[in-house]
DRENDONU-272225 format. One record per residue: residue in one letter; x, y, z of N, C-alpha, C in turn. Coordinates in nm, 2 decimals. Layout:
N
rec r: a&n.c1: X&n.c2: Y&n.c3: Z&ca.c1: X&ca.c2: Y&ca.c3: Z&c.c1: X&c.c2: Y&c.c3: Z
...
This chain:
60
rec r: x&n.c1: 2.36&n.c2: -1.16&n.c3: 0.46&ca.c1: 2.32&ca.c2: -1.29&ca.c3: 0.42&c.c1: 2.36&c.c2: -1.31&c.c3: 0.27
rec r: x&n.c1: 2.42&n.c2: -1.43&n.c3: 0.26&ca.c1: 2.47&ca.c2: -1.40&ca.c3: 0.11&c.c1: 2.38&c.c2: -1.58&c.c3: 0.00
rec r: x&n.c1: 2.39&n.c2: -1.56&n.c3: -0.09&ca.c1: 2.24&ca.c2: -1.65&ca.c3: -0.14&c.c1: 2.26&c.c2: -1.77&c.c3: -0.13
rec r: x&n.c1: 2.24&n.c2: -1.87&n.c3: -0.11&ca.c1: 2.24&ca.c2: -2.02&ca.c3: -0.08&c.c1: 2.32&c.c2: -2.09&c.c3: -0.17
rec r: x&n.c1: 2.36&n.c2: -2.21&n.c3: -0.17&ca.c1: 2.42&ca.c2: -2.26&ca.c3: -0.28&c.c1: 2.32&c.c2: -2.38&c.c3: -0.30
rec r: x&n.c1: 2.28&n.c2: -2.39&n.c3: -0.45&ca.c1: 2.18&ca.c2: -2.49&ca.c3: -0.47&c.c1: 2.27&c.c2: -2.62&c.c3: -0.55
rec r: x&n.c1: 2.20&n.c2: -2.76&n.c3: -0.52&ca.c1: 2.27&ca.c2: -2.84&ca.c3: -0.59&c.c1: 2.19&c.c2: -2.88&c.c3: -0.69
rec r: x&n.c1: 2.07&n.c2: -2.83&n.c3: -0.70&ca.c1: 1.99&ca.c2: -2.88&ca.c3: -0.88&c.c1: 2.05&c.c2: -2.74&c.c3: -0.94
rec r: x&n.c1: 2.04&n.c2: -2.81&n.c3: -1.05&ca.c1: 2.06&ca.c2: -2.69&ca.c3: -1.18&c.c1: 1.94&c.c2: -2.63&c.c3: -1.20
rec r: x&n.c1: 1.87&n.c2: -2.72&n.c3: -1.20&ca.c1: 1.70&ca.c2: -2.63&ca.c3: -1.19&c.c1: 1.70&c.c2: -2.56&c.c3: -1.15
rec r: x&n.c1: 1.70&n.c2: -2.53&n.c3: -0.99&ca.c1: 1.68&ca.c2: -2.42&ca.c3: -0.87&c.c1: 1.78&c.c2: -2.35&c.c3: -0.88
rec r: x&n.c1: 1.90&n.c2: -2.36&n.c3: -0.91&ca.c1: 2.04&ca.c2: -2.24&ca.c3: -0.97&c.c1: 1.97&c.c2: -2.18&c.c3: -1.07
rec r: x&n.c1: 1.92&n.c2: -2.25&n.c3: -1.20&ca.c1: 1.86&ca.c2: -2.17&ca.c3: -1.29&c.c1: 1.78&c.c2: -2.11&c.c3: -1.24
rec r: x&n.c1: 1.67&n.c2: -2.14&n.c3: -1.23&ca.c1: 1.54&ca.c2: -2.03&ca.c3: -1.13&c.c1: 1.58&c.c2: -1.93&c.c3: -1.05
rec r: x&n.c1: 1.70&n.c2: -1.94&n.c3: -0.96&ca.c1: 1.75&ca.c2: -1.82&ca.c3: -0.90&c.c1: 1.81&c.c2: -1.72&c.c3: -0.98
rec r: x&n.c1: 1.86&n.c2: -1.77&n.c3: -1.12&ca.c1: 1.99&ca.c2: -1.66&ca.c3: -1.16&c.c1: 1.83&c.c2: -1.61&c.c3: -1.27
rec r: x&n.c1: 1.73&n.c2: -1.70&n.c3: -1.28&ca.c1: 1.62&ca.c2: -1.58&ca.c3: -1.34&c.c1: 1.57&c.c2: -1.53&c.c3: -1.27
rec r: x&n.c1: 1.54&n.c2: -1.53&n.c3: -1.14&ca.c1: 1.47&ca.c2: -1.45&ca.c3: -1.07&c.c1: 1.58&c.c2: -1.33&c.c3: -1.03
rec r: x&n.c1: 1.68&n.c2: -1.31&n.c3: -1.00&ca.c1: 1.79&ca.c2: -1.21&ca.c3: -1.01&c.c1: 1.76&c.c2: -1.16&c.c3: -1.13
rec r: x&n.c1: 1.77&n.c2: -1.21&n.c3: -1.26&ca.c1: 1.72&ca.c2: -1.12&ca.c3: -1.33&c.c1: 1.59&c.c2: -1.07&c.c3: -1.36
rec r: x&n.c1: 1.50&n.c2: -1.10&n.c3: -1.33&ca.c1: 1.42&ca.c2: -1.00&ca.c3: -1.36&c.c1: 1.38&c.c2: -0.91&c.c3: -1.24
rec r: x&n.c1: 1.50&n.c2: -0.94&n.c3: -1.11&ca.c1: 1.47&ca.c2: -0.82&ca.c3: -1.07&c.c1: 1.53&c.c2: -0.72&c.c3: -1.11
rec r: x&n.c1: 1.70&n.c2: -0.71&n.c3: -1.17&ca.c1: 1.74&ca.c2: -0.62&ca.c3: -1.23&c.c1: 1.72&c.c2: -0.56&c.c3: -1.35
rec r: x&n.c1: 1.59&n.c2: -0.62&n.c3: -1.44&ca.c1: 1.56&ca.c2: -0.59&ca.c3: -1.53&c.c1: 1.45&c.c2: -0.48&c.c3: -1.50
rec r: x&n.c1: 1.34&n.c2: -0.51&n.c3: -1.35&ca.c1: 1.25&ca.c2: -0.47&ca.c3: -1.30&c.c1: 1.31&c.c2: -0.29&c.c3: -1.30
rec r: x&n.c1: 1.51&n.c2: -0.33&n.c3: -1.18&ca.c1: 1.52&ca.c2: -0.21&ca.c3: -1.15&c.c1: 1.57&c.c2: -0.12&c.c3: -1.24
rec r: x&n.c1: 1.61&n.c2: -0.17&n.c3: -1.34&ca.c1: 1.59&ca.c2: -0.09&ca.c3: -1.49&c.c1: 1.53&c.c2: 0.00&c.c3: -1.56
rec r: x&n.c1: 1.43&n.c2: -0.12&n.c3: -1.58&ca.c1: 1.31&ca.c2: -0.03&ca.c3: -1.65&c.c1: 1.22&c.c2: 0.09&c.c3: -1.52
rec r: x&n.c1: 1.24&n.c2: 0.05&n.c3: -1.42&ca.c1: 1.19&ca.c2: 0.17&ca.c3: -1.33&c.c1: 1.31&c.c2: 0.26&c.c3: -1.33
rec r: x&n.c1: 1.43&n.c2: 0.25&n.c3: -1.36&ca.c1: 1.52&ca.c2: 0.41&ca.c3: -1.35&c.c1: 1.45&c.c2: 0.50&c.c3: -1.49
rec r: x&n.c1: 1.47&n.c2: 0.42&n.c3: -1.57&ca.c1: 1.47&ca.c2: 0.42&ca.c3: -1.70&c.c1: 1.32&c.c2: 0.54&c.c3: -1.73
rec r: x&n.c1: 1.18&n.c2: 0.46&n.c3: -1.67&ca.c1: 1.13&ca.c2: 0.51&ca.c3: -1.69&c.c1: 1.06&c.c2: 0.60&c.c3: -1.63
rec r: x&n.c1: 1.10&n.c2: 0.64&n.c3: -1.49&ca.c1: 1.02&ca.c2: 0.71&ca.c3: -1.36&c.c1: 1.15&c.c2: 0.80&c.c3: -1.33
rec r: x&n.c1: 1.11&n.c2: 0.94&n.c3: -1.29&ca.c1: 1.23&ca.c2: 0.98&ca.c3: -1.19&c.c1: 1.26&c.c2: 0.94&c.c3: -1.09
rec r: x&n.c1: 1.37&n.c2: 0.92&n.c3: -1.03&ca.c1: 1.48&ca.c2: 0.82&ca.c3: -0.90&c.c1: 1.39&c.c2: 0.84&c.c3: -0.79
rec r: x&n.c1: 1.32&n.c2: 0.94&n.c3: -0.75&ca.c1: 1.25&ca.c2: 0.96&ca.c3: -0.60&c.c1: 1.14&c.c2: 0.86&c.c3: -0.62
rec r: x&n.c1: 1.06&n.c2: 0.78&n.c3: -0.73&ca.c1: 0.96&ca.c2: 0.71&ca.c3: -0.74&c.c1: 1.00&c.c2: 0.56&c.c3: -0.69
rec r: x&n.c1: 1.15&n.c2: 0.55&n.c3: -0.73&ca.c1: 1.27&ca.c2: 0.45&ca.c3: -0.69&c.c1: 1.25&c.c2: 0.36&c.c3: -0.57
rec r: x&n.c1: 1.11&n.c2: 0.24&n.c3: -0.57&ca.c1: 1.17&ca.c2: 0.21&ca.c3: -0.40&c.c1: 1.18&c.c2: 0.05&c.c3: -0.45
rec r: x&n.c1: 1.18&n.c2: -0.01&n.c3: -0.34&ca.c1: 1.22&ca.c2: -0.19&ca.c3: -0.31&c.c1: 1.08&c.c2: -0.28&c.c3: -0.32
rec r: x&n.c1: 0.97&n.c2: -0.17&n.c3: -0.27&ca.c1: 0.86&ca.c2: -0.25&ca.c3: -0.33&c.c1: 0.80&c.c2: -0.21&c.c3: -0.43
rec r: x&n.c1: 0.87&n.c2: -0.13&n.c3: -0.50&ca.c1: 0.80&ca.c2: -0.10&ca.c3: -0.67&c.c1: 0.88&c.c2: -0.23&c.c3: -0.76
rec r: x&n.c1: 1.03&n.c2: -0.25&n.c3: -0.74&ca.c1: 1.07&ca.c2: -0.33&ca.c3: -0.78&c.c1: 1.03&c.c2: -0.45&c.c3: -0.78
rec r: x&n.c1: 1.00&n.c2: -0.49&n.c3: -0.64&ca.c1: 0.96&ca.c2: -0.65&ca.c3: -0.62&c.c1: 0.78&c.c2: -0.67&c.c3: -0.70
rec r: x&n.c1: 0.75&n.c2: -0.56&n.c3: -0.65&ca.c1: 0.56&ca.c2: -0.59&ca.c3: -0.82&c.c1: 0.60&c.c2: -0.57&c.c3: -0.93
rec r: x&n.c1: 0.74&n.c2: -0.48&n.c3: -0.97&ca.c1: 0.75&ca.c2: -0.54&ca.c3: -1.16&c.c1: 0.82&c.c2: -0.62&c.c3: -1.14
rec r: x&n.c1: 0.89&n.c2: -0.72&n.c3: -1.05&ca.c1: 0.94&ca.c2: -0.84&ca.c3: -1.09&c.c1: 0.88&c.c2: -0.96&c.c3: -1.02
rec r: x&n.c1: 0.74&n.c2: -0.92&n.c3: -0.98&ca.c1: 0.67&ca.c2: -1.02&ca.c3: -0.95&c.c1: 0.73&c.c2: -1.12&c.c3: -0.85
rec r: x&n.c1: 0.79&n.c2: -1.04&n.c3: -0.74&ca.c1: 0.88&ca.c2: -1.13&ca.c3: -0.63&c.c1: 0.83&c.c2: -1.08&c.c3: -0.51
rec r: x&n.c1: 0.85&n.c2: -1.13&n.c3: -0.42&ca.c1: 0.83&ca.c2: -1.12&ca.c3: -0.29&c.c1: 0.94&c.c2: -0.97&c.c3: -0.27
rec r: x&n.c1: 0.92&n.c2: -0.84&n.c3: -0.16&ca.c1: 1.01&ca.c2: -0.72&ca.c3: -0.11&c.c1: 1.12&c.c2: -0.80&c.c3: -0.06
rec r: x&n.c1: 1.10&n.c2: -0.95&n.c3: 0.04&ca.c1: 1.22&ca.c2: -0.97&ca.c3: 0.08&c.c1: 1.32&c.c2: -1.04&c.c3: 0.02
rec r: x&n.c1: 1.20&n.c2: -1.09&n.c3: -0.10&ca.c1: 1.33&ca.c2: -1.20&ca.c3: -0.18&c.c1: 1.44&c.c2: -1.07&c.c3: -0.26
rec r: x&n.c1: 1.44&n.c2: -0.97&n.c3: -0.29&ca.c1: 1.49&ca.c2: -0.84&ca.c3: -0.36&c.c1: 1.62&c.c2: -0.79&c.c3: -0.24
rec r: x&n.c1: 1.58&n.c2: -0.83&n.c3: -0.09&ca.c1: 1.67&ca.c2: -0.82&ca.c3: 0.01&c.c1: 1.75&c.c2: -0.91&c.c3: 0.03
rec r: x&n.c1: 1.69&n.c2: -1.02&n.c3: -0.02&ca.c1: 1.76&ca.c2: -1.14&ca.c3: 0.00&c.c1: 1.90&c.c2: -1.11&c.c3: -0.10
rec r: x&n.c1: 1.82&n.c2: -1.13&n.c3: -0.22&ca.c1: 1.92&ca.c2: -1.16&ca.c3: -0.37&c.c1: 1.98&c.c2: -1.01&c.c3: -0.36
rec r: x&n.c1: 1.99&n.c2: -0.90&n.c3: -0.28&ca.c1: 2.09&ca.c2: -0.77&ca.c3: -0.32&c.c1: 2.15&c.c2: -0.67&c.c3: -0.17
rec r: x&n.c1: 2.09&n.c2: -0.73&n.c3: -0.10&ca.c1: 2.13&ca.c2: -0.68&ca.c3: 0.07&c.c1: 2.07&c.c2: -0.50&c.c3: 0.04
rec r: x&n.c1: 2.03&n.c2: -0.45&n.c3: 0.12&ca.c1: 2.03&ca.c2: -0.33&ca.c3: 0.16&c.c1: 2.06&c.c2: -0.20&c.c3: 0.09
């Protein structure tokens, strides 16, 4: 599934931040945990998103 196309600039903006703070999320978790601590719903509580929105915005 690949991500919607929005026609407000608002909700484009709001998506390309919420992309980022999941990759910021999955950052500072490499960064600061060893890789085996590494999962999809550790990511989605430091970025304060829903586990599937993290499925959504990065597939599998």
């Amino acid at each position: 599934m690949s991500p919607r196309a929005y026609r407000s600039q608002k909700r484009l903006a709001a998506a390309g931040e919420t992309r980022g703070r999941i990759l910021e999320a999955a950052r500072s978790l490499l960064a600061a945990d060893p890789p085996v601590t590494f999962t999809i719903d550790a990511v989605a509580e430091r970025a304060d998103v829903a586990r599937m929105t993290v499925y959504y915005r990065f597939g599998s």
